[in-house]
N, C-alpha and C positions, 0 to 999 in steps of 0.2 A: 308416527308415534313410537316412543322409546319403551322396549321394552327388557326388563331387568334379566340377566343372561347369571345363568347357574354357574359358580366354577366346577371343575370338571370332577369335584367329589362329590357332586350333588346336593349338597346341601347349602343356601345359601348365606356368604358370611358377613358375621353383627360386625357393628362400629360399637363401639365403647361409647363414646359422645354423638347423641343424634346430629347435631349442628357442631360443629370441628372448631367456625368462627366462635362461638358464645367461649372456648376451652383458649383459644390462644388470644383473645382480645387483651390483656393487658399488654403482650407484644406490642398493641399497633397503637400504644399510648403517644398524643403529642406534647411534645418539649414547649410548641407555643403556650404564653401566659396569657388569661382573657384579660383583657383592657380593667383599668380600677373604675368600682364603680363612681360615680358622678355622684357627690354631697350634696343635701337637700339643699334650698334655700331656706331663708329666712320663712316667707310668707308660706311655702310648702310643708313648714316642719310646722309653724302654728297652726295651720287651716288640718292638719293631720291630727292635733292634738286637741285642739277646741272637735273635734268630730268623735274621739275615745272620750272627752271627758262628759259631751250630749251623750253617747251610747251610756258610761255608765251612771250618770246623774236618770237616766228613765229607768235603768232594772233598778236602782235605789231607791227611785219616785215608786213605782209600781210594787216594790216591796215593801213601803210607807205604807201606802194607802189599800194594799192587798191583804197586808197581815191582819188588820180588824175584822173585814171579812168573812177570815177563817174560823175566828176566831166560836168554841161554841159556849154558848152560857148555861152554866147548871145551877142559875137560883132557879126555884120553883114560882116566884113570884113574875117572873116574867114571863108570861106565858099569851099568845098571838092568839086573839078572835076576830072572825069575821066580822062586819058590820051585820050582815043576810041572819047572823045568830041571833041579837039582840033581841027581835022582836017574838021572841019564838020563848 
């Protein structure tokens, strides 16, 4: 087991940067270029986009048919009784 050895004024001495790599990594940048990416196809750039236009045709659908809903009504004429009341 290593153990950390005091210099001889007793006190032991900081680094500035805990990790030295993280301070010179733009040094060990490479010059190689990554390869270009590869262009969709035809049938991949449709089946991508009929899948965006399903996702947003349902939040539009469910925004349709959600909003009434929410909706609250302040006639006083409309007003919800049980069946169980009637006979009372």
């Amino acid at each position: 087991m290593f153990l950390p050895q005091l210099p001889l004024g007793g006190t032991p001495r900081r680094e500035t940067v805990p990790f030295a790599f993280v301070a010179e990594a733009d040094s060990f940048r490479s010059n190689v270029t990554p390869p270009p990416r590869e262009r969709l196809s035809t049938p991949e750039l449709v089946g991508r986009t009929l899948v965006g236009l399903t996702v947003v045709a349902g939040l539009v659908g469910s925004l349709l048919f959600g909003m009434p809903a929410l909706e609250t009504s302040h006639s006083p004429a409309h007003q919800e009784q049980s069946e169980a009341s009637d006979g009372r």
